[in-house]
Predicted model as a PDB file, atoms N, CA, C, CB and O in Angstrom, pLDDT in the B-factor column:
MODEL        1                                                                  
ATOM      1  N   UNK A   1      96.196  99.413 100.397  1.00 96.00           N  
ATOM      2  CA  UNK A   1      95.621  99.703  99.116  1.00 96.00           C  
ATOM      3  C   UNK A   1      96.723 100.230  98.215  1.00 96.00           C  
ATOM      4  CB  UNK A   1      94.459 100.707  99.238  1.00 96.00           C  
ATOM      5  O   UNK A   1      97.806 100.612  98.659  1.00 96.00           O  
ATOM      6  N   UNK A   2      96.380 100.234  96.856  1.00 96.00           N  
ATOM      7  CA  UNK A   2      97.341 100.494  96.085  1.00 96.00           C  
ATOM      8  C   UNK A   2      96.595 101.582  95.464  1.00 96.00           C  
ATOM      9  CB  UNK A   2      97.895  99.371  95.260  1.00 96.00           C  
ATOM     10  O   UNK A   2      95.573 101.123  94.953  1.00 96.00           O  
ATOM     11  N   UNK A   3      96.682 102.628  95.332  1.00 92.00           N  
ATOM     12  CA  UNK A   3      96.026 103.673  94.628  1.00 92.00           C  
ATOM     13  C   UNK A   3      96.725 104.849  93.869  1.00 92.00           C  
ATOM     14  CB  UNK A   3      95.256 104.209  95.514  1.00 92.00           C  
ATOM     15  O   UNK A   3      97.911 105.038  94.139  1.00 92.00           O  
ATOM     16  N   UNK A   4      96.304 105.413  93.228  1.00 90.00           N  
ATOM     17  CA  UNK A   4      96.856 106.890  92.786  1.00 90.00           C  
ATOM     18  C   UNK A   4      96.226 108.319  93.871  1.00 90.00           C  
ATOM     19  CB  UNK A   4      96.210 107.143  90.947  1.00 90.00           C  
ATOM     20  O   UNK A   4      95.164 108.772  94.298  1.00 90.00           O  
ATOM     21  N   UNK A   5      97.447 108.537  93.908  1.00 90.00           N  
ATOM     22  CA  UNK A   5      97.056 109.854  94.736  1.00 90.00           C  
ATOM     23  C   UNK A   5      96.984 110.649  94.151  1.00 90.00           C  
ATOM     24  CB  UNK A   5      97.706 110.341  95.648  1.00 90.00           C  
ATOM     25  O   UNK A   5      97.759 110.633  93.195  1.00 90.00           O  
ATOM     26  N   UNK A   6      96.079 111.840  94.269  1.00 85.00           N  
ATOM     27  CA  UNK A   6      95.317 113.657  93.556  1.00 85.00           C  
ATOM     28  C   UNK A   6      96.603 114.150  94.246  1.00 85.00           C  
ATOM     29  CB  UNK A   6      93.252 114.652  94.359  1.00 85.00           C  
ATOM     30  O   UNK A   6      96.844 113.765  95.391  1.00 85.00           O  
ATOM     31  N   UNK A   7      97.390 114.933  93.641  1.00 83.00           N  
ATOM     32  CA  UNK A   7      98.143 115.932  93.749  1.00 83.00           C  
ATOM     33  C   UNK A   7      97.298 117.169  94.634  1.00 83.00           C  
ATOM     34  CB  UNK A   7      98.591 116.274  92.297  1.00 83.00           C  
ATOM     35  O   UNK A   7      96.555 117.845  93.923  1.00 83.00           O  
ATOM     36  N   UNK A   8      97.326 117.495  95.936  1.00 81.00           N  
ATOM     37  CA  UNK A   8      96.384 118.543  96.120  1.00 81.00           C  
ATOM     38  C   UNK A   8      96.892 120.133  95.886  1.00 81.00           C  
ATOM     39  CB  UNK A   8      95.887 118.351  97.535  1.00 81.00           C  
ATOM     40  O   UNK A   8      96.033 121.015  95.908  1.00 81.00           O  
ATOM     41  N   UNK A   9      98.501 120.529  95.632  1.00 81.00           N  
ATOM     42  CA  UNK A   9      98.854 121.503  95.678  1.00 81.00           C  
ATOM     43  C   UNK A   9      98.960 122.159  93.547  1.00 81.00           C  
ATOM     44  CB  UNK A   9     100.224 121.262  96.782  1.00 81.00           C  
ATOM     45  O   UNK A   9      99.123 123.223  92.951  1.00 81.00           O  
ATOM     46  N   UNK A  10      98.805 121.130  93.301  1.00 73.00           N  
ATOM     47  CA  UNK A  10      98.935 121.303  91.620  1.00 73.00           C  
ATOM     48  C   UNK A  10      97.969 120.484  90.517  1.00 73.00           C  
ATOM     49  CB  UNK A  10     100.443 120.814  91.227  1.00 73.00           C  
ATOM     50  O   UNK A  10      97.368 119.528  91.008  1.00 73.00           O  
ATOM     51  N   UNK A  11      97.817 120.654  89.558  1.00 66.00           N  
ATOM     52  CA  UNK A  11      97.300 119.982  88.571  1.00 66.00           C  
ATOM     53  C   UNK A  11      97.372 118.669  88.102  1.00 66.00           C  
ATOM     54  CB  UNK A  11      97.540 120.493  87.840  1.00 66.00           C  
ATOM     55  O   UNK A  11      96.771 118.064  87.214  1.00 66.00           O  
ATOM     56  N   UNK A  12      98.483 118.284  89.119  1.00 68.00           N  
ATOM     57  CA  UNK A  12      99.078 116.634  88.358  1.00 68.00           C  
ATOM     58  C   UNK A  12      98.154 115.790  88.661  1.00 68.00           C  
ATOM     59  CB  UNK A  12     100.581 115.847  88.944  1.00 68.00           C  
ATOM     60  O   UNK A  12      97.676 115.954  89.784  1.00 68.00           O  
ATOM     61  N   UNK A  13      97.542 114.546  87.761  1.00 75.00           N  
ATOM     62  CA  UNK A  13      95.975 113.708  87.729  1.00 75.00           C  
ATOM     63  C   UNK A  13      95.146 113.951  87.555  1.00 75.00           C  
ATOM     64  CB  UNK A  13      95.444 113.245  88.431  1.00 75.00           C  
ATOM     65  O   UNK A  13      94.104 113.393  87.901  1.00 75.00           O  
ATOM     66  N   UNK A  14      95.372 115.364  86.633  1.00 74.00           N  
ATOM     67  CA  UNK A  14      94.095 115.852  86.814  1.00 74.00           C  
ATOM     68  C   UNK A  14      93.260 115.210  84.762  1.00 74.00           C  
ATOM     69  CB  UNK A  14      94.336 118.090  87.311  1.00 74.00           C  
ATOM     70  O   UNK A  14      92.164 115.467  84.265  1.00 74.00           O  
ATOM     71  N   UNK A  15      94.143 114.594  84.346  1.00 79.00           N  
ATOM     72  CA  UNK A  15      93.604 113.870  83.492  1.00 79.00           C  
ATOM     73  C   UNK A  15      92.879 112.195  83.551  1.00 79.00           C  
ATOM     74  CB  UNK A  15      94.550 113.985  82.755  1.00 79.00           C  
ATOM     75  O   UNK A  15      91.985 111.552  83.000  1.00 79.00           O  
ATOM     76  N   UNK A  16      93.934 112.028  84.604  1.00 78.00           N  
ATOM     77  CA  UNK A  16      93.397 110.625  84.969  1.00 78.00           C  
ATOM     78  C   UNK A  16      92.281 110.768  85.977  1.00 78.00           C  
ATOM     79  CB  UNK A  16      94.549 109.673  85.588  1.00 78.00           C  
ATOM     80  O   UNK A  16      91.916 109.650  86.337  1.00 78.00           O  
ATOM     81  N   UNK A  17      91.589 111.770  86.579  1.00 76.00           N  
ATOM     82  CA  UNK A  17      90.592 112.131  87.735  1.00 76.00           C  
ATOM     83  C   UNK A  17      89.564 112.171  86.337  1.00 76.00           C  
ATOM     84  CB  UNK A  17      90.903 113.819  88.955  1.00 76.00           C  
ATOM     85  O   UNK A  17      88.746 111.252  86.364  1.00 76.00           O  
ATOM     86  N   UNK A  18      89.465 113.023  85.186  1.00 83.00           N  
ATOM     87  CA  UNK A  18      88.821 113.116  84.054  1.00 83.00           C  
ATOM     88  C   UNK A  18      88.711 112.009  83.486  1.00 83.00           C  
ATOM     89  CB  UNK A  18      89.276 113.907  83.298  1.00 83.00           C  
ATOM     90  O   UNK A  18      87.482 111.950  83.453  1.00 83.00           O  
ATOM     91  N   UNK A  19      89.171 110.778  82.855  1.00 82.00           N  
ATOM     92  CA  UNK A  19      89.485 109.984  82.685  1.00 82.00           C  
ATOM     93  C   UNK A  19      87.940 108.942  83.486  1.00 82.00           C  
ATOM     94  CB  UNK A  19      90.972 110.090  83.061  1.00 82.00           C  
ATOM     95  O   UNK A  19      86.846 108.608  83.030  1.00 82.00           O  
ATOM     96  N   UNK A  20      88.696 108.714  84.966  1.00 79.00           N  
ATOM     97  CA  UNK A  20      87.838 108.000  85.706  1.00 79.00           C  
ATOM     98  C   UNK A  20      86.406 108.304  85.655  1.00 79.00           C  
ATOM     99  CB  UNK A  20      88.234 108.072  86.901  1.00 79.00           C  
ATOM    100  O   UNK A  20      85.490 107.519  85.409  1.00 79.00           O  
ATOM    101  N   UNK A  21      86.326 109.870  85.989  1.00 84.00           N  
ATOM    102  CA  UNK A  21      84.854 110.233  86.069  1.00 84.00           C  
ATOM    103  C   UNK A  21      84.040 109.577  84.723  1.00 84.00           C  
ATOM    104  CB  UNK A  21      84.713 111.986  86.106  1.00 84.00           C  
ATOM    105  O   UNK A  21      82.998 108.930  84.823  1.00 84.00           O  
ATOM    106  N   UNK A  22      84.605 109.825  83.687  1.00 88.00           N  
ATOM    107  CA  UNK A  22      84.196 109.743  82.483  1.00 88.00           C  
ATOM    108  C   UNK A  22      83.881 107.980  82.136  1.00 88.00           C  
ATOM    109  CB  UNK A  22      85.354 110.512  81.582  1.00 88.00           C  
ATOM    110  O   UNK A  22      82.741 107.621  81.840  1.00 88.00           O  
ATOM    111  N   UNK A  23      84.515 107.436  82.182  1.00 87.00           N  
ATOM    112  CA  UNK A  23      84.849 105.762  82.094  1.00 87.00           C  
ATOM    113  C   UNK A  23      83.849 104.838  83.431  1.00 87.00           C  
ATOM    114  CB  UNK A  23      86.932 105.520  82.476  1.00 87.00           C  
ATOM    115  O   UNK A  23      83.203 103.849  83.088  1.00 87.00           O  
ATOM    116  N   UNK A  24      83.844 105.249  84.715  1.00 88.00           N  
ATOM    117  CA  UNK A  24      83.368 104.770  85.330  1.00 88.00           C  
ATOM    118  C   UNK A  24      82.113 105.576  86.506  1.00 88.00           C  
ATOM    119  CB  UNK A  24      84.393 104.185  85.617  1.00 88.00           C  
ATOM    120  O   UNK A  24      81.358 105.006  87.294  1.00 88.00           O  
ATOM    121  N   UNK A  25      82.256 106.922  86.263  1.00 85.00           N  
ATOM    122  CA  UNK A  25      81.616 107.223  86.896  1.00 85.00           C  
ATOM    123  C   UNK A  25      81.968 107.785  88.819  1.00 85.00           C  
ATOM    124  CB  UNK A  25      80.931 106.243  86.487  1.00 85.00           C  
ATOM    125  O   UNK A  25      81.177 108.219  89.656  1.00 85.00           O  
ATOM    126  N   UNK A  26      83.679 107.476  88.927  1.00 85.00           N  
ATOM    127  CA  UNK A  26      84.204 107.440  89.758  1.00 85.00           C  
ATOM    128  C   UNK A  26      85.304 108.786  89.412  1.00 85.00           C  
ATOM    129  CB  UNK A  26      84.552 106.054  89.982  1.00 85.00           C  
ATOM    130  O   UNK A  26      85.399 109.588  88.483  1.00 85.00           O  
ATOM    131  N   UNK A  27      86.098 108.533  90.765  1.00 86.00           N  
ATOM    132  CA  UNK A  27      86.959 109.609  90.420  1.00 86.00           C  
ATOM    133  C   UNK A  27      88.338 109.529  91.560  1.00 86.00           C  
ATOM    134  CB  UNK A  27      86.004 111.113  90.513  1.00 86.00           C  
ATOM    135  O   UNK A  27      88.532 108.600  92.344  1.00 86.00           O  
ATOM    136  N   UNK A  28      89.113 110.634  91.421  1.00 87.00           N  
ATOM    137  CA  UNK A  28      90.755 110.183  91.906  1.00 87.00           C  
ATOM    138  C   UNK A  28      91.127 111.086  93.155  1.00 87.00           C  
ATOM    139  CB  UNK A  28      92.071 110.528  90.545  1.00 87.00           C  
ATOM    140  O   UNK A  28      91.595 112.220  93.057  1.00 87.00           O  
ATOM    141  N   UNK A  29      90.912 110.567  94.089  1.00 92.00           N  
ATOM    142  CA  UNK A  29      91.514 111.233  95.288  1.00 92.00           C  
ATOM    143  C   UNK A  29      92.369 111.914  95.692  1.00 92.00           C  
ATOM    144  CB  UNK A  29      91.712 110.787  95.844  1.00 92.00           C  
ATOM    145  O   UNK A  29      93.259 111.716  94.865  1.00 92.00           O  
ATOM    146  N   UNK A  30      92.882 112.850  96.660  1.00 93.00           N  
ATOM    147  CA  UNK A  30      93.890 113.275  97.812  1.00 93.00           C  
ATOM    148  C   UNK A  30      94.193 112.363  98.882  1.00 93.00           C  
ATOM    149  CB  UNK A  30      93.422 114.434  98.498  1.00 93.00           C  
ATOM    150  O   UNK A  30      93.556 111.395  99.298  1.00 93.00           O  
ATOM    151  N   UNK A  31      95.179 112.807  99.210  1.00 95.00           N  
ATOM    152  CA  UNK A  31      95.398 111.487 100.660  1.00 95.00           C  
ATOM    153  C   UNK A  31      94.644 111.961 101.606  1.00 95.00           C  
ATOM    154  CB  UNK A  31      97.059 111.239 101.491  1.00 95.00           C  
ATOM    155  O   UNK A  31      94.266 111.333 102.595  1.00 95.00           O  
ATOM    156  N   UNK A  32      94.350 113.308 101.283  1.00 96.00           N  
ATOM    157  CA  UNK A  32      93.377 113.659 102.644  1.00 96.00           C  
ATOM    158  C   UNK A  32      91.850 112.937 102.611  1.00 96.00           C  
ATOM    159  CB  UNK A  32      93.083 115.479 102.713  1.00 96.00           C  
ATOM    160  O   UNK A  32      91.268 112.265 103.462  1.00 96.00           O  
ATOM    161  N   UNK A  33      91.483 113.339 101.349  1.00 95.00           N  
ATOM    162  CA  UNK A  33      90.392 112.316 101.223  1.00 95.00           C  
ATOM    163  C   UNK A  33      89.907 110.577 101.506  1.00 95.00           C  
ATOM    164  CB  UNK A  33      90.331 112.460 100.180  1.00 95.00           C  
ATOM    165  O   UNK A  33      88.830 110.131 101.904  1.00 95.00           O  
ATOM    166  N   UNK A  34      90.962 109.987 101.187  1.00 97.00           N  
ATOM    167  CA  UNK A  34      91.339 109.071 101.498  1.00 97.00           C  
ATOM    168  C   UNK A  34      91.377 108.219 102.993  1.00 97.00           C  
ATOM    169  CB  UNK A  34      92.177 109.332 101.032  1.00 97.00           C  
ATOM    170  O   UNK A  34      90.975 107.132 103.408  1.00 97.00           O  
ATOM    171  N   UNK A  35      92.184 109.516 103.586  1.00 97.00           N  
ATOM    172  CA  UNK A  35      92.282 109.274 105.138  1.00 97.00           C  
ATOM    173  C   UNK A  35      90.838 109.153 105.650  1.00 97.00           C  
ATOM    174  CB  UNK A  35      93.082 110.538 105.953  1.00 97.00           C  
ATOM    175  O   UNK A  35      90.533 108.242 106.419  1.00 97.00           O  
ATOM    176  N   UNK A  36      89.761 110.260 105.138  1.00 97.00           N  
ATOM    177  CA  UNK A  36      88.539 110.590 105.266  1.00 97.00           C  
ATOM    178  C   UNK A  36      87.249 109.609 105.215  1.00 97.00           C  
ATOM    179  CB  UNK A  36      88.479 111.441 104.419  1.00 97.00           C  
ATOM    180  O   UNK A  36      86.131 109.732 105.716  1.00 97.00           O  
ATOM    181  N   UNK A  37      87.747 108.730 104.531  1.00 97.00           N  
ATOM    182  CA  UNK A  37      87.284 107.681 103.531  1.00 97.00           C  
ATOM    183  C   UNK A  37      87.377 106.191 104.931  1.00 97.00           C  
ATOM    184  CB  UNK A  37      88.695 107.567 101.747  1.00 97.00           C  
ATOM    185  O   UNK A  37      86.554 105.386 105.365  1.00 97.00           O  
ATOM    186  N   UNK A  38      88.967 106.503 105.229  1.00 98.00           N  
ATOM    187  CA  UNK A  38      89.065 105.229 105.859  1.00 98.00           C  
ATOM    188  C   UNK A  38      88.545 105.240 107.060  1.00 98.00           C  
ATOM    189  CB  UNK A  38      90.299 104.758 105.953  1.00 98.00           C  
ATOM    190  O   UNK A  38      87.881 104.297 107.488  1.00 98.00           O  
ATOM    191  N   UNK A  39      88.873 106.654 107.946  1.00 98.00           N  
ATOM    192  CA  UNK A  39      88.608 107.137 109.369  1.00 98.00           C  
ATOM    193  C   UNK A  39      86.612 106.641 109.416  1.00 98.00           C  
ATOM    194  CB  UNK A  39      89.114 109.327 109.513  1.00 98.00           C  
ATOM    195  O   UNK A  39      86.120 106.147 110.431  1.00 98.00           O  
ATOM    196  N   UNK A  40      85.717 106.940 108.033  1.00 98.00           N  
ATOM    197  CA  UNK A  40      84.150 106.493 107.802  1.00 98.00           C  
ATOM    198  C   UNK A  40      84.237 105.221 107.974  1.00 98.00           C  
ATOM    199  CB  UNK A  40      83.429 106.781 106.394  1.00 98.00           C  
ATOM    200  O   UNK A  40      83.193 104.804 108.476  1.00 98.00           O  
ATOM    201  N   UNK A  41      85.109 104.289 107.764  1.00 98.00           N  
ATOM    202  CA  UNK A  41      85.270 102.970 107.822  1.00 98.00           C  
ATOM    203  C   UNK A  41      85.505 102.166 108.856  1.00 98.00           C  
ATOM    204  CB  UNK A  41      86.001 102.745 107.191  1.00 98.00           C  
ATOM    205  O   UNK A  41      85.056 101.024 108.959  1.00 98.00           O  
ATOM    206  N   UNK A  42      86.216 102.732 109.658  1.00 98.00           N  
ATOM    207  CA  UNK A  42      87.021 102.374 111.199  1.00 98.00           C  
ATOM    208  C   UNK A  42      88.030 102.264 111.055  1.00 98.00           C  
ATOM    209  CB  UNK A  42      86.804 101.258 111.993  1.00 98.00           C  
ATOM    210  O   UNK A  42      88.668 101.705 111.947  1.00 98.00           O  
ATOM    211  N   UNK A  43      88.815 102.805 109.683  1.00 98.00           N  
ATOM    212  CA  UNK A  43      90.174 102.717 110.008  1.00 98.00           C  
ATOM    213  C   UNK A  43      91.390 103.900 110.186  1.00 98.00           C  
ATOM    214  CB  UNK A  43      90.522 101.939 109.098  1.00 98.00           C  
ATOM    215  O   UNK A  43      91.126 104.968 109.635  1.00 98.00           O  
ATOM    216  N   UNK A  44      92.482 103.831 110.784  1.00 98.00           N  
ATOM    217  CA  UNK A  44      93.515 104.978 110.761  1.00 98.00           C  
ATOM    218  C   UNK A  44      93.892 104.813 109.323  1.00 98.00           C  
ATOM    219  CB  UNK A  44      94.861 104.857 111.877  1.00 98.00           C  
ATOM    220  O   UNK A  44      93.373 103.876 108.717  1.00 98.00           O  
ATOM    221  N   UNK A  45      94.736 105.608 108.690  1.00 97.00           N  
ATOM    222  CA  UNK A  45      95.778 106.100 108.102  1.00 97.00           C  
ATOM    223  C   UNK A  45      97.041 105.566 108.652  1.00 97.00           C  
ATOM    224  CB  UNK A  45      95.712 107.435 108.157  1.00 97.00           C  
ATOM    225  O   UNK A  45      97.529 106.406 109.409  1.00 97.00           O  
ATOM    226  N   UNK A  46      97.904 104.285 108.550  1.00 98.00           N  
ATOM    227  CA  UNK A  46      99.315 104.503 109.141  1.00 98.00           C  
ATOM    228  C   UNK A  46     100.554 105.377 108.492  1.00 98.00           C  
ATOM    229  CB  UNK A  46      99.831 103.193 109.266  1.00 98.00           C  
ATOM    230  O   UNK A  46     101.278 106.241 108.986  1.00 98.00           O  
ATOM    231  N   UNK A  47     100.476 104.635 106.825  1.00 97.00           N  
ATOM    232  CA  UNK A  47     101.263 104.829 105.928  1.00 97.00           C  
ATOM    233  C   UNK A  47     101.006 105.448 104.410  1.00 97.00           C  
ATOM    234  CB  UNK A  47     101.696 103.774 105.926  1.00 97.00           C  
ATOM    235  O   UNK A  47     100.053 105.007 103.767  1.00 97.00           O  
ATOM    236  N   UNK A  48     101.767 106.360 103.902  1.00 97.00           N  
ATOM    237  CA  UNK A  48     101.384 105.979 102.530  1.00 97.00           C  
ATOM    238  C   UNK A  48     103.171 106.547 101.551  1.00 97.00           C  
ATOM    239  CB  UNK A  48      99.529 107.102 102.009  1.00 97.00           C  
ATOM    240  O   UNK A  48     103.840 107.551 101.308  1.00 97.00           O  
ATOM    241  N   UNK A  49     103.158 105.129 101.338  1.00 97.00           N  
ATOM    242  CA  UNK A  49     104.636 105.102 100.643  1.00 97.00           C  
ATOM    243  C   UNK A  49     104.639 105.318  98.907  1.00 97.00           C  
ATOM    244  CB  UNK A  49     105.358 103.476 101.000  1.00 97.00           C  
ATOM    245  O   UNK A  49     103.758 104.686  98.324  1.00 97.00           O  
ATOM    246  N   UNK A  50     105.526 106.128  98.082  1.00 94.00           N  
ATOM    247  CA  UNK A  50     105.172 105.853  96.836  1.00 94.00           C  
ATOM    248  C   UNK A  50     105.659 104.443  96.422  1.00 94.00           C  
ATOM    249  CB  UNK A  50     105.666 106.898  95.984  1.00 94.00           C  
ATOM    250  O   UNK A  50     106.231 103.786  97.291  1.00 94.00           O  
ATOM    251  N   UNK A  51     105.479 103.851  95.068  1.00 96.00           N  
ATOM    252  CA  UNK A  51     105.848 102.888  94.599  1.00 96.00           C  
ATOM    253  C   UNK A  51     107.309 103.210  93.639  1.00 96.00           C  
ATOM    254  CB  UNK A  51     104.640 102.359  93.963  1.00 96.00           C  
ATOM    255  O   UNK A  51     108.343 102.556  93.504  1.00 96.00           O  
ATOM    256  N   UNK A  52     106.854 104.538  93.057  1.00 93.00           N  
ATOM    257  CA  UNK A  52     108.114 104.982  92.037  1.00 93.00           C  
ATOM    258  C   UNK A  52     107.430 104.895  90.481  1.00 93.00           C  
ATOM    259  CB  UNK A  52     109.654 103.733  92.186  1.00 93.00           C  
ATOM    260  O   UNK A  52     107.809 105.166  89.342  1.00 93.00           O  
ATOM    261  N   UNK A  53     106.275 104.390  91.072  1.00 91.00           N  
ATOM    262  CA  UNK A  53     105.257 104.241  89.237  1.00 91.00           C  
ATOM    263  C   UNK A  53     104.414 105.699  89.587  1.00 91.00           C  
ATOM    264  CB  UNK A  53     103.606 102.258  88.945  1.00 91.00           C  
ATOM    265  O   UNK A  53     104.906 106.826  89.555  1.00 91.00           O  
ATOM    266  N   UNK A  54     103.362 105.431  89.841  1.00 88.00           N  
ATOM    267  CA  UNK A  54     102.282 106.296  88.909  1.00 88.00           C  
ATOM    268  C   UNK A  54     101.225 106.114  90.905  1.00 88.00           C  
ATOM    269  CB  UNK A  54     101.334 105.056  86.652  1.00 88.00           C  
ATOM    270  O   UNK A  54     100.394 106.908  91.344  1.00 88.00           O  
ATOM    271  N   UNK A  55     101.740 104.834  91.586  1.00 92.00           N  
ATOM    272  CA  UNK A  55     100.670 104.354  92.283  1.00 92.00           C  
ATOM    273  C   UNK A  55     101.447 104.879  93.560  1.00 92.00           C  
ATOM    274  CB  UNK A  55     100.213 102.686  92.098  1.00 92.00           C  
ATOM    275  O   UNK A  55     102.484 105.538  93.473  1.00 92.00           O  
ATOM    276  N   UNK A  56     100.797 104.494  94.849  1.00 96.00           N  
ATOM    277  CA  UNK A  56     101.220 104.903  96.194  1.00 96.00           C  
ATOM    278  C   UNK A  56     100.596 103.734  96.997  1.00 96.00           C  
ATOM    279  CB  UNK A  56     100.691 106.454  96.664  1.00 96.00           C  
ATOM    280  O   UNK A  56      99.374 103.608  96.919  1.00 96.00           O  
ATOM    281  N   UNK A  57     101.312 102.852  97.771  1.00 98.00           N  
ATOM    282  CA  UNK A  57     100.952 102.094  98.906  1.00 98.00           C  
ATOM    283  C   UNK A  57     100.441 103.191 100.138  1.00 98.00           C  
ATOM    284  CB  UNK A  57     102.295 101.150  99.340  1.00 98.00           C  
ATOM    285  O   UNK A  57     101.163 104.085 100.580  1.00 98.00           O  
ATOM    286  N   UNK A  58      99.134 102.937 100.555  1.00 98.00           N  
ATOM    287  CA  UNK A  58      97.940 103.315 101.691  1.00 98.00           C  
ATOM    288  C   UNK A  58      97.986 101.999 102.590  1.00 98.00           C  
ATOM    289  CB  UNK A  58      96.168 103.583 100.945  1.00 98.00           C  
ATOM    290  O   UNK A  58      97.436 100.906 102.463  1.00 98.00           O  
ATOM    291  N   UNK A  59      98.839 102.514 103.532  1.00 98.00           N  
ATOM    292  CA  UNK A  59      98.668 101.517 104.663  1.00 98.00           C  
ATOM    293  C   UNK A  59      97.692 101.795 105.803  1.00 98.00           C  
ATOM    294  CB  UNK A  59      99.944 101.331 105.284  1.00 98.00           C  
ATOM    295  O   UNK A  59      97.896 102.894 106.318  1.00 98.00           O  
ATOM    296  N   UNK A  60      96.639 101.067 106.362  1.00 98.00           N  
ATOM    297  CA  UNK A  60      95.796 101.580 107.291  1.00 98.00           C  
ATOM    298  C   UNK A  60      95.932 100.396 108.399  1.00 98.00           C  
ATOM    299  CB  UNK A  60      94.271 101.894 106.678  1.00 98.00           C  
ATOM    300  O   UNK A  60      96.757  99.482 108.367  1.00 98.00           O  
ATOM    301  N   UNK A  61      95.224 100.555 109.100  1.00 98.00           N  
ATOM    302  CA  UNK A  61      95.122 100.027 110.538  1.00 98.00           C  
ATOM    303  C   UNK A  61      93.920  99.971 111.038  1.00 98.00           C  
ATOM    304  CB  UNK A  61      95.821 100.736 111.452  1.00 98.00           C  
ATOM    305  O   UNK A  61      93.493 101.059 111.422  1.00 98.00           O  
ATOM    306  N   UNK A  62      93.161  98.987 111.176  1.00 97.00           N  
ATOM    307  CA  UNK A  62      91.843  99.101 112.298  1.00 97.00           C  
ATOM    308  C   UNK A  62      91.785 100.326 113.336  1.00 97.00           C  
ATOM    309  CB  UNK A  62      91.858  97.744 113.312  1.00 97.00           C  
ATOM    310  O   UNK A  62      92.839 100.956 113.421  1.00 97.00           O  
ATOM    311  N   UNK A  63      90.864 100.702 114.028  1.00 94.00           N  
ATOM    312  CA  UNK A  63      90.622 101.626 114.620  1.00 94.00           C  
ATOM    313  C   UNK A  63      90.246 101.303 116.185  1.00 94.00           C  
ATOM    314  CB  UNK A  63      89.734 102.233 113.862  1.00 94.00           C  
ATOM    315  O   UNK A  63      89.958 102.222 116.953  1.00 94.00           O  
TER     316      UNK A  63                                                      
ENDMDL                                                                          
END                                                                             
């Protein structure tokens, strides 16, 4: 997946988390959440690399 990651130790996204809620009704994660998200799914967590933009490659794995 290609996603934006929630900063969990600081404020950073916290406009684009506002943003989402507002626009779609959705909203912007932690990697912990995420992991949380996939582990409900059947999947691990392998990877999560930045891109150098704004986004982060979430690599997972079947379970």
């Amino acid at each position: 997946m290609v996603e934006f990651i929630l900063d969990e130790t600081g404020g950073a996204g916290g406009l684009l988390d506002l943003n989402m809620l507002v626009m779609t009704g959705g909203r912007e994660r932690t990697l912990r959440e995420f992991q949380g998200l996939l582990a409900d799914a059947g999947f691990q967590l392998c990877d999560a690399r930045p891109t150098g933009a704004v986004n982060t490659l979430i690599c997972a794995g079947a379970v």
